[in-house]
C-alpha positions, 0 to 999 in steps of 0.5 A, a space after each residue: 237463378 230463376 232458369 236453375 230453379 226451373 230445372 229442380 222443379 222440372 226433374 223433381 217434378 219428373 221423379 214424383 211421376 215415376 215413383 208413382 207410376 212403379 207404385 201402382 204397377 207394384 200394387 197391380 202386380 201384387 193384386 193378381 198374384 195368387 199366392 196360392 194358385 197350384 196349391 191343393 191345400 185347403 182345411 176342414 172340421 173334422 166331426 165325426 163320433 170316431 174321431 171324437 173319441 180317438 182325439 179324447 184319448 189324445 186330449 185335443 179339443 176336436 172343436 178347435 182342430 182343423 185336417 190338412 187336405 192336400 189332394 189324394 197325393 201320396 203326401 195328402 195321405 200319408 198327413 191325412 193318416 197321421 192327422 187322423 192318428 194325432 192331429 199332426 203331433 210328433 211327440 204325443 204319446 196316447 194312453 195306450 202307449 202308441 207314439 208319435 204322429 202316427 201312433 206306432 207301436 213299439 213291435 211294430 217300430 222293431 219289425 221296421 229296424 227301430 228300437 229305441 222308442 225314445 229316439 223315435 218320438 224325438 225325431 219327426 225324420 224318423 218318423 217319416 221314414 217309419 211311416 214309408 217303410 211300414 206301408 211298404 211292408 204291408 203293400 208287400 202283404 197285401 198285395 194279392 188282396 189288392 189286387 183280388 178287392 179292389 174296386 169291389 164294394 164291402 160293406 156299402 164302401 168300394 175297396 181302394 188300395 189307400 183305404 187297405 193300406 191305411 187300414 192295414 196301419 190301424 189294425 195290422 195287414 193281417 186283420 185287412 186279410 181277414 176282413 177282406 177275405 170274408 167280405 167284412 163279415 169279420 171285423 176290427 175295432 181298435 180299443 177306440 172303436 175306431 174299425 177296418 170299415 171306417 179306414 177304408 172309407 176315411 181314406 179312399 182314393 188316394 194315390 199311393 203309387 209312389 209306395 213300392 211293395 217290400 217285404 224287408 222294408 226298414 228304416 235307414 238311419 236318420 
């Protein structure tokens, strides 16, 4: 009986050793795996007097609000655009009617092949897909004004293609034509106060290759 119980003691003694040591190689593993390495996402206050007002109109308290930054990637500023529109809400409505997470227009959504607003706010898809097709429209427009401005400085700001397409989102590519054209000395303010200056600065220096120019861009449906 006494060799039997040296035995249990051996083996119990043997398994306490190798169920710490798995604990420890777990706890080390888990302490130098970054879970966010790779990652450009990051946050950060946003302040400024235009964006105070534009998210008064939404009534969203600003002070508590916080903008995703996700690289100068296609996707950082496509969600840099519709933070800046609705702080990310997909079914906000302003007071002016603009719908969505980046605030479209009812005639602008029939350009693109939408014509049921309701259906739109509803559905965050469809607006994914108005958002791409209404860029691809507006490159397509502006395309020789991109090529002729950009890197060129208007208004103490250096014109890049992002900053003319999210521009050509808030005022219309036909507004960016002028004020490109007359190097900024006609201008654009939204009934915000929100200018063509201030979009192209906002969003300068993202990379917006993935967006192709089409003149007949619509939205298939979802």
């Amino acid at each position: 009986m006494k060799s039997i119980g040296s035995y249990v003691i051996v083996i119990l003694a043997i398994c306490s050793l190798a169920f710490y040591s798995f604990s420890t190689e777990k706890i080390s593993v888990a302490k130098n795996y970054n879970l966010s390495e790779g990652l450009a996402l990051n946050y950060h206050a946003v302040n400024d007097s235009v964006d105070r007002n534009h998210a008064k109109a939404l009534n969203t308290d600003i002070e508590s609000t916080f903008s995703p930054n996700l690289g100068k990637t296609y996707v950082g500023f496509k969600e840099a655009v519709g933070f800046k529109e609705s702080r990310g809400n997909y079914f906000t409505v302003n007071t002016l009617g603009y719908l969505g997470k980046y605030q479209f227009g009812k005639e602008t959504l029939k350009i693109i092949g939408i014509y049921n607003p309701v259906k739109f706010l509803k559905n965050p898809e469809l607006q994914e897909k108005a958002f791409l097709a209404n860029t691809e429209r507006n490159k397509w427009i502006l395309r020789r004004d991109i090529k002729n401005y950009v890197g060129k400085k208007i208004n103490g700001v250096v014109v890049t293609e992002s900053g003319i397409l999210a521009a050509a989102h808030l005022a219309g590519p036909g507004n960016v034509k002028k004020y490109l054209r007359s190097y900024g000395a006609v201008g654009f303010n939204d009934a915000y106060g929100t200018s063509v200056a201030h979009y192209m600065k906002k969003f300068s220096g993202y990379d917006t290759s993935f967006v192709k120019p089409n003149q007949k861009a619509k939205v298939k449906k979802v």
